[in-house]
C-alpha positions in Angstrom: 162.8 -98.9 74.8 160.8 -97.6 77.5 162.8 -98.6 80.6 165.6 -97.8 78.8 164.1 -94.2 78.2 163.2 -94.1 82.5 166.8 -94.7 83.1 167.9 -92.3 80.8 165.7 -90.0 82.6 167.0 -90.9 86.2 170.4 -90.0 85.1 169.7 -86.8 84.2 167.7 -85.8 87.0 170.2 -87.7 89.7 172.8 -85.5 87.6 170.8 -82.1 88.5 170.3 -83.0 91.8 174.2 -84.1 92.5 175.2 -80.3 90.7 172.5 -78.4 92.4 173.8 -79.4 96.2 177.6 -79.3 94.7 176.9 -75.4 93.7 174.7 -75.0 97.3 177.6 -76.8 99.4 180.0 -74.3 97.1 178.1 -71.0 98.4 177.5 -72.4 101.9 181.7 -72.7 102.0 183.2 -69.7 99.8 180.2 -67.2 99.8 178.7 -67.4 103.6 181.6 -69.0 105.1 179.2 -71.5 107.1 181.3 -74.7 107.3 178.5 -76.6 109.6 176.0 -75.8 106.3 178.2 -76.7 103.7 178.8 -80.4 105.6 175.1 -80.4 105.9 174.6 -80.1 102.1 177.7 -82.5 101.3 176.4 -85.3 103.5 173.3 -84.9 101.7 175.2 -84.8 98.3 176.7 -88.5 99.9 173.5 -89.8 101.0 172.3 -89.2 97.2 175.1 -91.2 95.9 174.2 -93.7 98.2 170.2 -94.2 97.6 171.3 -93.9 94.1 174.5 -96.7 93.8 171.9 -99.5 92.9 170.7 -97.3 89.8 173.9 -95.6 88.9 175.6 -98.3 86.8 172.0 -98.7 84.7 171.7 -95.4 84.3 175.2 -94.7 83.2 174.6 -96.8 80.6 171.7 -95.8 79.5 173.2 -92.3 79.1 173.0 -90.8 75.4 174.4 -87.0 75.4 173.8 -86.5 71.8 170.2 -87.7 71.1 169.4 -85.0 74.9 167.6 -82.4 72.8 168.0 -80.3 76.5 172.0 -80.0 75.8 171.1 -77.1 73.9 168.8 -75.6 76.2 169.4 -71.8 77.1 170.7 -70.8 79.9 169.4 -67.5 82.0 171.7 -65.4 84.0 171.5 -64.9 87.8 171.2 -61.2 89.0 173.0 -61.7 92.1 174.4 -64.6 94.6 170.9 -65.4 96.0 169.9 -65.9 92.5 172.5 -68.6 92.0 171.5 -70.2 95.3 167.6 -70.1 94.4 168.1 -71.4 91.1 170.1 -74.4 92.8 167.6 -75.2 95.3 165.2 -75.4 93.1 166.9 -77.5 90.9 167.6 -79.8 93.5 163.6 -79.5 94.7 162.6 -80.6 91.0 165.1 -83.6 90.7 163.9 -84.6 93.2 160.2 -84.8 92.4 161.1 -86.5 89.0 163.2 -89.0 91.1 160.6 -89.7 93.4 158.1 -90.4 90.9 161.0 -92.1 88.6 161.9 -94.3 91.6 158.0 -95.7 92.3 158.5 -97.6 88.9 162.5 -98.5 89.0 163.4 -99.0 93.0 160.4 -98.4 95.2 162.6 -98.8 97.9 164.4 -95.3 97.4 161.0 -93.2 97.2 161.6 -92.2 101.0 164.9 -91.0 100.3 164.4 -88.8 97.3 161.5 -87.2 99.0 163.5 -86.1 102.3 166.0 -84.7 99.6 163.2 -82.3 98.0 162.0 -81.1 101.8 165.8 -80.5 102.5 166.3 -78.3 99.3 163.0 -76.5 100.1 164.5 -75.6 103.9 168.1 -75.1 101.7 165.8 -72.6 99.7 164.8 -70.5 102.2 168.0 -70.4 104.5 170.5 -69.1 101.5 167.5 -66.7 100.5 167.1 -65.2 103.9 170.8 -65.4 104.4 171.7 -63.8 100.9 169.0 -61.1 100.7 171.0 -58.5 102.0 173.8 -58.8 99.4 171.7 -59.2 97.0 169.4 -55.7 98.1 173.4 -54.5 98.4 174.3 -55.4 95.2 171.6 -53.7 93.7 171.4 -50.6 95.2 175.1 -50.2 94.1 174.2 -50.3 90.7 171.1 -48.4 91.2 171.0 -45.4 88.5 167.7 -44.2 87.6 164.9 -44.1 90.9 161.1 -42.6 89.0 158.5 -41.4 91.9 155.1 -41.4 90.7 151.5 -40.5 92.2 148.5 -39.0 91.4 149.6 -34.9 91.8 152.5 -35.7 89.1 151.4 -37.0 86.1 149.9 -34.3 84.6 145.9 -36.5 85.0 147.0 -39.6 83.4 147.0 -42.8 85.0 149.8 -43.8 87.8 150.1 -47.0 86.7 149.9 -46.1 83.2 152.9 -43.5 83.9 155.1 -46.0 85.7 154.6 -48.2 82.8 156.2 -45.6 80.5 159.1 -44.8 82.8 160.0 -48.5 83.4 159.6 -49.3 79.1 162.3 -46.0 79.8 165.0 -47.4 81.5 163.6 -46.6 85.2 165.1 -49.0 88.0 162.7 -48.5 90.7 159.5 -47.1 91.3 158.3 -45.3 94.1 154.7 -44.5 94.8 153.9 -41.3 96.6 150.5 -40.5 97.3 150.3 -37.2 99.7 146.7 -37.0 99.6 144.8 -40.0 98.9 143.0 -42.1 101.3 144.1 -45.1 102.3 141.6 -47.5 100.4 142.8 -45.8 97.1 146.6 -45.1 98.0 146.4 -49.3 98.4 144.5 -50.1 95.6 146.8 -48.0 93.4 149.8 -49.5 94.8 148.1 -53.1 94.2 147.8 -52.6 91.1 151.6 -50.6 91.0 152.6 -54.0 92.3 151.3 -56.2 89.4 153.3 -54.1 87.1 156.7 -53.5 88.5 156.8 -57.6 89.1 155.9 -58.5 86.0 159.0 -56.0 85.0 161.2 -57.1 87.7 161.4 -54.1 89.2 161.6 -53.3 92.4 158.2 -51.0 94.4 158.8 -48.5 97.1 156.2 -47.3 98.7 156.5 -43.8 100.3 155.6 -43.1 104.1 153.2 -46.4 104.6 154.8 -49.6 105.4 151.3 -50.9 106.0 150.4 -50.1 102.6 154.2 -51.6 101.3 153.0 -54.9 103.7 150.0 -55.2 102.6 150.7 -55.3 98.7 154.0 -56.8 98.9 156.4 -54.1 97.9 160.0 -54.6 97.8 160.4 -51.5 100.2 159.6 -48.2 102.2 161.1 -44.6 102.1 160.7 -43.0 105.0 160.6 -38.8 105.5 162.2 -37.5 108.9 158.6 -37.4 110.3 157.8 -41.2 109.6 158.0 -44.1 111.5 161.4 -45.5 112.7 163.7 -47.5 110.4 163.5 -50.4 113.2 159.9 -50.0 113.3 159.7 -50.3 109.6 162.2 -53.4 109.6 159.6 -55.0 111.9 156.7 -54.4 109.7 158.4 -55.5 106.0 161.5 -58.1 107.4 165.1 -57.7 106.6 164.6 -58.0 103.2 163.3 -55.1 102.7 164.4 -52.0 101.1 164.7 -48.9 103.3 165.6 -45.4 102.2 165.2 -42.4 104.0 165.0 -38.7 103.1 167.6 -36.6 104.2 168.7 -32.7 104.3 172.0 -32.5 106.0 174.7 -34.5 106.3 174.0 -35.3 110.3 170.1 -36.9 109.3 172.3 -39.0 106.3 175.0 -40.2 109.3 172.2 -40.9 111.3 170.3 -43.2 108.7 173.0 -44.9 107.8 174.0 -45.6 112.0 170.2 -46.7 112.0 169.9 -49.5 109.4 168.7 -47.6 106.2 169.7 -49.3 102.8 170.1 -46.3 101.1 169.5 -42.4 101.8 167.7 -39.9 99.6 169.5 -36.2 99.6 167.7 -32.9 99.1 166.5 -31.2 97.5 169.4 -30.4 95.1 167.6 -28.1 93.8 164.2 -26.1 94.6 161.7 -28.3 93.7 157.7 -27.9 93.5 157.2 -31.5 95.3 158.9 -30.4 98.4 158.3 -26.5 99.0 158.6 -26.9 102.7 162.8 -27.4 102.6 165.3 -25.1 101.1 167.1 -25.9 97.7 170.2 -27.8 99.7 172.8 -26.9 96.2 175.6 -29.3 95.0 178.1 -28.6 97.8 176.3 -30.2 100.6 175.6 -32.9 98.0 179.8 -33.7 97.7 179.5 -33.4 101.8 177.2 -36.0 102.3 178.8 -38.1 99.5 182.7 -37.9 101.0 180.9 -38.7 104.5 178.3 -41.5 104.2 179.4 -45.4 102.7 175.5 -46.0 102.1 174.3 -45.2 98.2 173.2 -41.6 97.8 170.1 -41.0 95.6 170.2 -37.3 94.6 166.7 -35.4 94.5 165.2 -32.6 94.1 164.9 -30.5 90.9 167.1 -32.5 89.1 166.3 -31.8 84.7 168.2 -33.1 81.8 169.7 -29.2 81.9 171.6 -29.5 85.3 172.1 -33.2 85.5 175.3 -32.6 84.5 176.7 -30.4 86.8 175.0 -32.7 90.1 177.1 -35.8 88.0 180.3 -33.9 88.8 179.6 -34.1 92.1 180.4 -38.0 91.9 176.8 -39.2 92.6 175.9 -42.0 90.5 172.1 -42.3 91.6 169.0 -39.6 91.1 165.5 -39.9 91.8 163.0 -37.6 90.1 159.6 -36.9 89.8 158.4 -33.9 87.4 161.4 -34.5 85.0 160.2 -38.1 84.4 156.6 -38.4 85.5 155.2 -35.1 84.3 157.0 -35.1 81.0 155.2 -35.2 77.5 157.0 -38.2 76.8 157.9 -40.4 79.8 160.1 -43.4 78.3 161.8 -40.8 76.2 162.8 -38.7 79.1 163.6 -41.4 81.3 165.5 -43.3 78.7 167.7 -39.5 77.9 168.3 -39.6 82.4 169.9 -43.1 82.1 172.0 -42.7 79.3 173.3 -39.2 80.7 173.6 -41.2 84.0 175.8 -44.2 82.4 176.9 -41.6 80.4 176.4 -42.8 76.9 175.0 -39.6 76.0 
């Protein structure tokens, strides 16, 4: 019974690790196009059937579908591509432990093979993550709706964290930390602890002005003001896979984001705002403007309320970022949750 059950546990690991380079040799071919990578993953997929042709015929055997209480295990959706690839390597990595340690009782003599295999599908890891990151930041930036700034001079003396919290339980999509006035040591330590929240909620932290700051706590991102440093600059500091925005105020500063790298641009203020005294209420016209004239996703900001949400919607944005309207509110979920649903416009 037990060597039976060992064989019956082979064949289902030798069976994840066979579908997990199948779907990675799949991506390399249809999704990134990189025929040299997707050989690379099939001669592995080969070399597997190979170490393995000794067990298969055992293991076959020893197969029993309807006793495999894991048949009806559930299955998790992937947000993007780069999920799908991630998920695969690490399926592969896994099979590939259990093999290895699988293999030291039924066929010693494959423990070398089955190990290379797991260092291959951490390497395979990495490449389709670095190489998928930027559809993946794409792809969610395009459905991006509902972008909730936070810091210390907007929530009306309760705690930041505590505030992004409420926005996220909301419906908020990303949260961006903006601390004018704070020292460093504290603007960090609330954005460390901004960070432990917004990953455990899976979503994404922008930090605003400091890419030190976004480095040094790991955030998914920067968004620069005209007056900050470089988007090339910024790129060198938090990688490719970061997520750049930039504040602009005319339609020549959006064209010249975009030309530069940014992932997405911030326009406004829409409407006079209290956060940003310094610049002129912009108005809905030069909104349409920078939307008929930029590809890049356009977050609206600036003054933006439940009351004229609807009017900056006609425009065709899909994408606002607020502060006041959100943070400052009695009730943040609530008024984050009424945003959204005026945004997807199920209200």
């Amino acid at each position: 019974m037990e060597i039976k059950a060992f064989y019956r546990l082979t064949d289902a690991n030798l069976n994840r690790a066979r579908e997990g380079l199948r779907a990675l040799e799949d991506l390399a071919r249809f999704v990134l196009q990189d025929g040299a990578l997707a050989e690379r993953i099939r001669a592995a997929r080969h070399n597997l059937q190979q170490t393995a042709a000794n067990l298969s015929a055992v293991c076959l055997a020893a197969r029993d579908v309807n006793q495999d209480p894991g048949a009806s295990y559930p299955e998790d959706p992937h947000p993007s591509a780069r999920g799908v690839a991630i998920a695969n390597a690490r399926r592969v990595q896994e099979a590939a432990r259990v093999l290895e340690e699988t293999a030291r009782y039924l066929a010693p003599e494959t423990v070398a093979q089955f190990k290379r295999l797991r260092f291959l599908s951490y390497e395979l890891e990495q490449l389709f993550a670095a190489r998928l990151a930027p559809e993946e930041k794409t792809s969610f930036l395009r459905k991006l709706r509902l972008y909730v700034i936070v810091g210390s001079a907007h929530t009306a003396g309760r705690p930041v964290v505590s505030v992004a919290q409420e926005a996220i339980r909301g419906g908020a999509q990303i949260i961006q930390l903006r601390e004018k006035e704070l020292p460093a040591k504290a603007f960090f330590e609330t954005a460390r602890a901004l960070r432990e929240v917004t990953a455990k909620a899976g979503v994404p932290l922008i930090i605003n002005d400091r890419a030190d700051i976004a480095a040094a706590v790991g955030a998914d991102g920067v968004h620069l003001g005209q007056e900050d440093l470089p988007i090339a600059a910024a790129r060198r500091i938090l990688g490719e896979q970061a997520i750049i925005g930039v504040s602009t105020h005319s339609v020549a500063e959006a064209l010249r984001a975009e030309k530069e790298g940014a992932d997405y641009i911030g326009f406004g203020p829409v409407f006079p705002t209290r956060t940003k005294p310094e610049y002129a209420a912009q108005g809905l016209e030069a909104l349409q403007k920078v939307l008929s004239q930029v590809r890049l996703p356009v977050v609206a900001i600036g003054g933006i309320t439940p009351a004229n949400l609807p009017a900056v919607i006609k425009t065709g944005v899909k994408r606002i970022a607020v502060v006041s309207a959100v943070a400052s509110a009695p009730d943040v979920a609530a008024s984050a949750a009424l945003l959204l649903k005026m945004l997807e416009g199920s209200y």
